[in-house]
C-alpha positions in Angstrom: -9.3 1.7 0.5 -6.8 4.1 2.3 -8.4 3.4 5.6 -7.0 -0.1 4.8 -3.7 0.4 3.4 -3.3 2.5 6.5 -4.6 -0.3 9.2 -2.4 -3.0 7.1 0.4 -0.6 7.8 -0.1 -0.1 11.5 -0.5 -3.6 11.8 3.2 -3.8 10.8 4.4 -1.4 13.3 4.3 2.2 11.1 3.4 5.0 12.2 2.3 8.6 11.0 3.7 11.9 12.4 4.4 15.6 11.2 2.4 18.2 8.5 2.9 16.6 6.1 2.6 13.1 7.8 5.5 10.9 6.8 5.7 7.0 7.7 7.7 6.1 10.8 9.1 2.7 11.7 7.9 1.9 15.5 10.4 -0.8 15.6 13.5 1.4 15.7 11.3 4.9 15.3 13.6 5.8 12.2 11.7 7.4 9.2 10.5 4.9 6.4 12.6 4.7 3.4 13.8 2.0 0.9 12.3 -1.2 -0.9 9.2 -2.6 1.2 8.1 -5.9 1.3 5.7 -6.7 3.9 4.2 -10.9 4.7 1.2 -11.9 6.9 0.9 -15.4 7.9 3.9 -16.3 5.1 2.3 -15.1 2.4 3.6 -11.8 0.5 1.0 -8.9 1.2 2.8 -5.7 0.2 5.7 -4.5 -2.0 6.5 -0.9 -2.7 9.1 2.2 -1.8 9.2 4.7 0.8 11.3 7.8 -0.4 11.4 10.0 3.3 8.5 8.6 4.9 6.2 9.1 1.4 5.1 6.0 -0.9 6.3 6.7 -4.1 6.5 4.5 -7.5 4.7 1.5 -8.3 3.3 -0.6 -5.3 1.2 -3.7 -5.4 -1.3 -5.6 -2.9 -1.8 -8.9 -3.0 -4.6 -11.7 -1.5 -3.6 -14.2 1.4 -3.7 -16.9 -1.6 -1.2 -14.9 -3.4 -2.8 -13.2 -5.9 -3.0 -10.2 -6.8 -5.4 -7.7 -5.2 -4.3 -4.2 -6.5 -1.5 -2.0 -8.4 -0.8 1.6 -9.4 1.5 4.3 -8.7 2.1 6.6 -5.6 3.6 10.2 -6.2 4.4 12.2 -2.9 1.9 9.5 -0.6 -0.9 10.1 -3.3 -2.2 7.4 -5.6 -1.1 8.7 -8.9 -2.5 9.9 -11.4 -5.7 9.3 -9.5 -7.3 7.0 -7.2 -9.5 5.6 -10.3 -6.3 4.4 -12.5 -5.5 1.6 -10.1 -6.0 -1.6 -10.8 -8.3 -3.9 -8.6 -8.5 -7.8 -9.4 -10.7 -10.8 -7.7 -8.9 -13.4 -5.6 -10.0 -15.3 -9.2 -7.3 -13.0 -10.9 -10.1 -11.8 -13.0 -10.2 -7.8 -13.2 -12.7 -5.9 -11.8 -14.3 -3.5 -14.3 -15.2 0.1 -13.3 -14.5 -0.2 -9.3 -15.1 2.6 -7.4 -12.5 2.9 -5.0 -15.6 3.5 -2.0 -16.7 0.0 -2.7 -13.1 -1.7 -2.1 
């Protein structure tokens, strides 16, 4: 799964630099911060908060039909409390029950 947060991310023109890595805009080359909303093709794909170039709060990832693909909390870039208490769904909207987040 985060090997494809990160590639939806530098699809949208972020960027990763520093120890600890912090999110970068290549557009203007400023450091991420603020509300996030991210489309592809139209269609809402991403909505979160960078706080200093970290994800942090609740963010959520949706299907190209509009549904809803996943949601939980980041603290300090990590999914919090753990990778396991996100929630995945089908394009269905049905939950999926006891994902691993491997298999995603």
């Amino acid at each position: 799964m985060k090997k494809l947060i990160r590639k939806h991310f530098i699809e949208e023109g972020i960027s990763w630099k520093g120890n600890p890595e912090r999110a970068y805009s290549k557009k203007d080359g400023l450091i991420m911060h603020g509300h996030y909303k991210h489309y592809k093709n139209g269609s809402l794909n991403a909505v979160g908060t960078w706080i200093n170039g970290f994800k942090e709060g609740a963010w959520q990832y949706f299907y190209q039909n509009g549904e809803l693909f996943s949601r939980g909390y980041y603290k300090n870039n990590e999914r919090f409390p753990n990778k396991k208490s996100w929630d995945y769904f089908k394009e269905s909207g049905e939950k999926f029950k006891d994902i691993l987040d491997e298999e995603i």
